[in-house]
N, C-alpha and C positions, 0 to 999 in steps of 0.2 A: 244777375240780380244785385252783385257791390254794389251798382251806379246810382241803386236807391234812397242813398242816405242824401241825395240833391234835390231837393222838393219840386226841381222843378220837372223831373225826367221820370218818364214811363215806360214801364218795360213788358212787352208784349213778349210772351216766352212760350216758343212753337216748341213740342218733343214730338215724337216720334207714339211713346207714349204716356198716358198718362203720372206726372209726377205723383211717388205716393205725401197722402197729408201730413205724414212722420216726417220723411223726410223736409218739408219747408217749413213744418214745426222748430225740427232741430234746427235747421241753418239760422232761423230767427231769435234762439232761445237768447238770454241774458240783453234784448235790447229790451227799451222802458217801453210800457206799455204803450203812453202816446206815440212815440217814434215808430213803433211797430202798426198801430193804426194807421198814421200816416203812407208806409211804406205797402200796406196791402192795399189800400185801393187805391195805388199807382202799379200793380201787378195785374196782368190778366194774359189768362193763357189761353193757348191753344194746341189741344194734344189731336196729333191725327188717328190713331188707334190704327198705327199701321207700324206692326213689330216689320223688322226685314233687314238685311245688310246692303241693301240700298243708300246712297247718303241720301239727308233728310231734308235737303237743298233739290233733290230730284223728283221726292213723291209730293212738295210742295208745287215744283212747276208741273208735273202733272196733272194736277189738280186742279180744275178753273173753281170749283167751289171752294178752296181753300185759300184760293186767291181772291177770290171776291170778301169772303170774311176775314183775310187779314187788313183787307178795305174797309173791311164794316168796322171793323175794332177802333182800327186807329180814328176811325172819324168820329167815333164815339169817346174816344177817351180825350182826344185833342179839339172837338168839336170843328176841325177842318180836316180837308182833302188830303190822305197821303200823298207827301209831297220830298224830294231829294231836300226841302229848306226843313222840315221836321222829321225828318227819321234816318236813319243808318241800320244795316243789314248788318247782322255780327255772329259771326260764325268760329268754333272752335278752330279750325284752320281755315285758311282760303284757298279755294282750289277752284276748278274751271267752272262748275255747276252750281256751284255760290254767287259768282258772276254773273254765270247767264239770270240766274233769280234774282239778282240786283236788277240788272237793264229791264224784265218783266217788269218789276216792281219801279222802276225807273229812281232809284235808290242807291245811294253810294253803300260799298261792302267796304267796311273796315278791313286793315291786313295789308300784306304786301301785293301789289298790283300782278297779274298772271304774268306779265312779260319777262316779270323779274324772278321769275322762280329758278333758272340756275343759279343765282346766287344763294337760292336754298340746299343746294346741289354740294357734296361732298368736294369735288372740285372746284365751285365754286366757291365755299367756303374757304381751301388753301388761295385761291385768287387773290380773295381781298386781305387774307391775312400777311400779305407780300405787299400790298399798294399798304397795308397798315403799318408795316413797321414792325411788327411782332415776331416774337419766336412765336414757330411752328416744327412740325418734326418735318425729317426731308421725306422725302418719297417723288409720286407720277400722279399724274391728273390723266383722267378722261381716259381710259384704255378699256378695249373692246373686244379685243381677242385672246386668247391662250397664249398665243406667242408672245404677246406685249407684257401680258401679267406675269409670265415664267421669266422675263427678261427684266422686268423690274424689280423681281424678288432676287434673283440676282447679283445685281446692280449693288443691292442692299445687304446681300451676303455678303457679299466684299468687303465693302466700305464699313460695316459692323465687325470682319474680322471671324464673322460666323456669331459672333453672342447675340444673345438676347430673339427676335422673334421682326416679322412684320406684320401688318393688317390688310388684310383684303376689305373695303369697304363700296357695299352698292351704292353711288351716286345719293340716291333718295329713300335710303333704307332708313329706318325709326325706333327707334324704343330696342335693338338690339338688331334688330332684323337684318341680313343681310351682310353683315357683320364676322369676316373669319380669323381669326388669329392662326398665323403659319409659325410655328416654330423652326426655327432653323435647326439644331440638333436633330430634329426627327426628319429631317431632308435628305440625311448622310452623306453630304457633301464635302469636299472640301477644297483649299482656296487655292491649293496647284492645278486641279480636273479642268479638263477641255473646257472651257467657258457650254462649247453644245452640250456635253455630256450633261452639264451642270441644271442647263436649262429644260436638256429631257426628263431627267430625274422631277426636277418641278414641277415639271405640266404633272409627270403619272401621279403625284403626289397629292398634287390641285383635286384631279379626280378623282377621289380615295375621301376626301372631305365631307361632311355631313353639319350641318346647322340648323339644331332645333327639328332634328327628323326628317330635313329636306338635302335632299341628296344634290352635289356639284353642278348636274346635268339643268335642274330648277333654280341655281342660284344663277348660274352663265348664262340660262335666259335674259335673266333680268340685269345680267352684266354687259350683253350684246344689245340690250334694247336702251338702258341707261347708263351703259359706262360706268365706271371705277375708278377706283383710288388705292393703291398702296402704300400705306406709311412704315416707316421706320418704328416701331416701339419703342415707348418713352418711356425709360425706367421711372416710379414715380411714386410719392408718396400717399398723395389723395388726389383726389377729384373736385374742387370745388367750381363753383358756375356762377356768371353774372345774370341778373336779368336788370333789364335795360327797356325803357321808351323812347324812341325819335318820335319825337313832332313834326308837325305840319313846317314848320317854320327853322327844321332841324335840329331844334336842342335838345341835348339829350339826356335825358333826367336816369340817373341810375336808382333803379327802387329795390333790389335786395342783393346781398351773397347768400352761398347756399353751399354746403359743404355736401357732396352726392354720396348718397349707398346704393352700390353698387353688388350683382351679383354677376359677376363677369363685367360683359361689356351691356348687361341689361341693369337700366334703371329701376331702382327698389323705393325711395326715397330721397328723404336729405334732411341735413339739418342747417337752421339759422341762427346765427350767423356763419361765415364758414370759419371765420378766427376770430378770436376775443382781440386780436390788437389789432387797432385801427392802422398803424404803418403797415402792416402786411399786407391789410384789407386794400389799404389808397392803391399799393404797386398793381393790388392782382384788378381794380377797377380803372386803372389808367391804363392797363392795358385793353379793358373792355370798351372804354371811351373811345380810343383811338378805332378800332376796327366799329364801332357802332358808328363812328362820324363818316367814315370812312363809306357804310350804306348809305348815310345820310345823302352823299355827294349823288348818287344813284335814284335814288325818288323813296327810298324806302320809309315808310310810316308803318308805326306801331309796335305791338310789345316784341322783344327777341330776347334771345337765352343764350348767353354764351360759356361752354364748358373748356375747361382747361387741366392742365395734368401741374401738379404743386412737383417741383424737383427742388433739390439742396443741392446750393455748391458745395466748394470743398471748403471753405470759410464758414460751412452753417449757416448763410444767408438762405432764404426760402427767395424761390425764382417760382415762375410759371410759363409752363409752353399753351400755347391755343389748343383745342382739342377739335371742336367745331360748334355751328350755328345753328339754332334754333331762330329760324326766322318767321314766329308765330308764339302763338301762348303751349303752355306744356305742364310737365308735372309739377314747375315749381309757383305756376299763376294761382294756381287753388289757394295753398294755404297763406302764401303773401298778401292776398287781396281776404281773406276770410281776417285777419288779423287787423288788415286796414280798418275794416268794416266797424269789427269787435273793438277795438284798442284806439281808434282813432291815429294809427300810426302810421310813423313818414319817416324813409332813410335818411338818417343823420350820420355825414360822413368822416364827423370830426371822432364820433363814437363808434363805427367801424358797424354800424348795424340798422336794426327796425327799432325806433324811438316811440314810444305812446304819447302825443299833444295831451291828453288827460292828465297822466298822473307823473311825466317826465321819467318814467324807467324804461332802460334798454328791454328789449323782448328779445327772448329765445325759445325757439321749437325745434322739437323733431315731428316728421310726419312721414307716412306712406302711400301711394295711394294703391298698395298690390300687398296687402293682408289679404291673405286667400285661406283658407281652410273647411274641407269636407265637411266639417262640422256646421256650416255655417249653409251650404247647399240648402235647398228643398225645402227652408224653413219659413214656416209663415210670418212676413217682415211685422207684422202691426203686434204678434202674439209676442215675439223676439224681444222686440223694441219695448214694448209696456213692460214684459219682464228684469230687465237691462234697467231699465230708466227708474222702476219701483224698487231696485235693489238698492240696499241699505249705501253701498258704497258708492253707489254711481253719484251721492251728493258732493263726494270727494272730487269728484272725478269731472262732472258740469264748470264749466267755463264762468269764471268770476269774475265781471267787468270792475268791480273793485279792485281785485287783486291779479289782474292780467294775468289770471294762472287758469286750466281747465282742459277740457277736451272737446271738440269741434270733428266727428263724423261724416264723412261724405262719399258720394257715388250709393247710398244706402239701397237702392232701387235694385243694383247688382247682387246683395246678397241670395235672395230665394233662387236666381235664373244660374249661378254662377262659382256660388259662394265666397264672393269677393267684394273688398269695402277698404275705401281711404279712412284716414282719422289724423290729425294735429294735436298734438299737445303741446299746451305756451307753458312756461316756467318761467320764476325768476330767476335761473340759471342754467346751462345745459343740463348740470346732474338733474335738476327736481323734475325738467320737462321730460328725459326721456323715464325717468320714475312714475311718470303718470300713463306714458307713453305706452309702459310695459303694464303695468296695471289694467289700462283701457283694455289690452290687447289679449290678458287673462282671463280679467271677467267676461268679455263677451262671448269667450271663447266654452269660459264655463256655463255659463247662460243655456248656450247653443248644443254643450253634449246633457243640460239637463232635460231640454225641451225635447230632446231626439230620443233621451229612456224615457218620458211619460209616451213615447206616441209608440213605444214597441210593445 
């Protein structure tokens, strides 16, 4: 729905189910009433009322009557024939059955083309970080058996001296998954032992491991069928990320930093900018430049995310190593593009951040989009929400296009099924944003354990 502030574009927006009224209420709140007129009938959905973990690219092709009224729509809204010359297919990632729904629909899918998906690939990502030029940590690509992974952890005991740790990483694992941290101290090796001895100790160790409940035996599946990656651990101070557009024509416009919260190796959040000084910013985005051209060279189009680990030399200069790629939209597309929308803003890199064309001030947010809390379960979203929204503070709290200050809610739908819900707060500084940030995150919270003693 961003792409509606272009009077010329229509957005036919298929779910899975029905979006509630709350939620597209809030995503629209603080634009002017004509602009919002405008923008809702160039909206029309179509919800299949078909809950399932199914992707929603599949119960689409299965459907020949949802395919005929994705037919009926557009020729109604466009008064011509859906055609590859008036529509694009745009899906939260791109994956094989998003494609085969394009060529149905005979339809270009935005995203990275299917052929090119190892470069979405753990190892694919060290690939190109080598034709890039960039620091990267050392480690091994592609390894598929116990032997190989016990020998590269190893390799890297060695050469670290025993300090510090490695990473176990599945090929195409996401959002944490997949993902082991091996300590070396807990290996009990040391760097005289039989190089075998060293590596049998590893393997029993390997299988001893557990992630997120899922025991060794289920992760080596998925390491036998998509290969892995061992890195080196990279002592580090933070985490910040680029996100990045290549074009059709290769150029690549960089649209935000983002400084990540982290709980382990799962993504929490982040916050914008990832540093107030624009020389830190240029170093940590010329390095994003280079490996984004560097797709370019490859056929790759559209939005990526690249994460990196902040280190300090010994002169207190701030460095950054590659961490890997998001070749696809992610946690941090939400609130970048809810800002654009809201703020009329556009990365200005002489200011090291998101710039508002309106009113010329830098913007700063923190956002989540994994506020989770019991209290939030079971509860009726529309009862929730009218309470929330009529409380006295939430006028504090609503998004002021005057003063690019406010709070912007999202994923609202997850609450009653889940008890989980993103939200941004913009400030005119990091203190004020994550001050509203914590406040949003209070009250709703209070809201939720008051609605849950009226109903006992």
């Amino acid at each position: 729905l961003r792409t509606l502030r272009d009077p010329q574009l229509h957005v036919l927006l298929i779910t899975s189910q029905p979006v509630p009224a709350t939620a597209l209420a809030h995503l629209f709140e603080g634009l002017s009433p004509r602009e919002l007129t405008g923008i809702q009938n160039r909206i029309h959905y179509l919800p299949l009322n078909r809950p399932g973990m199914e992707y929603l690219s599949d119960k689409i092709q299965s459907s020949p009557q949802v395919l005929r009224q994705i037919r009926n729509l557009v020729r109604q809204a466009l008064g011509e024939d859906l055609s590859a010359q008036n529509t694009v297919l745009h899906g939260f990632i791109s994956e094989t059955s998003l494609a085969l729904l394009g060529q149905t629909l005979g339809i270009a899918v935005t995203g990275m083309h299917e052929a090119l998906t190892y470069l979405n690939s753990k190892s694919g990502n060290r690939e190109i970080a080598v034709e890039a030029h960039i620091p990267f940590p050392s480690g091994f690509n592609n390894l598929r058996s116990l032997e190989s992974i016990a020998q590269a952890v190893d390799q890297l005991f060695i050469s670290a001296q025993g300090q510090g740790s490695a990473w176990l990483k599945t090929n195409y694992g996401t959002s944490g998954e997949g993902i082991i941290q091996i300590k070396f101290k807990e290996l009990n090796l040391t760097l005289d032992q039989d190089p075998a001895l060293r590596q049998h100790k590893i393997r029993r160790h390997l299988e001893t491991l557990e992630q997120r409940g899922k025991t060794w035996d289920s992760l080596f599946a998925r390491i036998r069928t998509d290969g892995a990656v061992i890195e080196l651990g990279v002592t580090h101070q933070q985490a910040p990320s680029v996100q990045l557009q290549i074009n059709g024509n290769g150029k690549i416009d960089v649209l935000s930093t983002h400084m990540q919260i982290l709980d382990g190796p799962t993504y929490k959040g982040s916050r914008q900018p990832s540093y107030d000084d624009p020389q830190v910013v240029q170093r940590l985005t010329d390095y994003a430049v280079a490996y984004a051209s560097t797709l370019a060279r490859y056929g790759v189009v559209g939005r990526i995310a690249l994460d990196f680990f902040e280190v300090r030399h010994s002169n207190g200069d701030v460095d950054f190593v590659f961490g890997e790629a998001n070749i696809r939209e992610g946690g941090t597309t939400h609130p970048r593009e809810t800002v654009a929308i809201l703020a009329n803003a556009v990365y200005d890199p002489a200011r090291g951040g998101l710039v508002s064309r309106t009113t010329g001030r830098k913007l700063y947010y923190v956002m989540t989009d994994n506020f989770v809390r019991e209290s939030l379960k079971g509860q009726n979203l529309e009862n929730l929400w009218a309470r929330f929204t009529q409380h006295p503070e939430y006028r504090q709290l609503a998004f002021d296009p005057k003063l690019d200050r406010g709070v912007k809610f999202h994923m609202l739908a997850a609450i009653p099924a889940v008890g989980k819900v993103g939200l941004t707060a913009f400030g005119s500084s990091p203190a004020e944003a994550q001050r509203l940030f914590d406040r949003a995150e209070s009250l709703l919270e209070q809201i939720a354990l008051e609605n849950a003693r009226r109903t006992q």
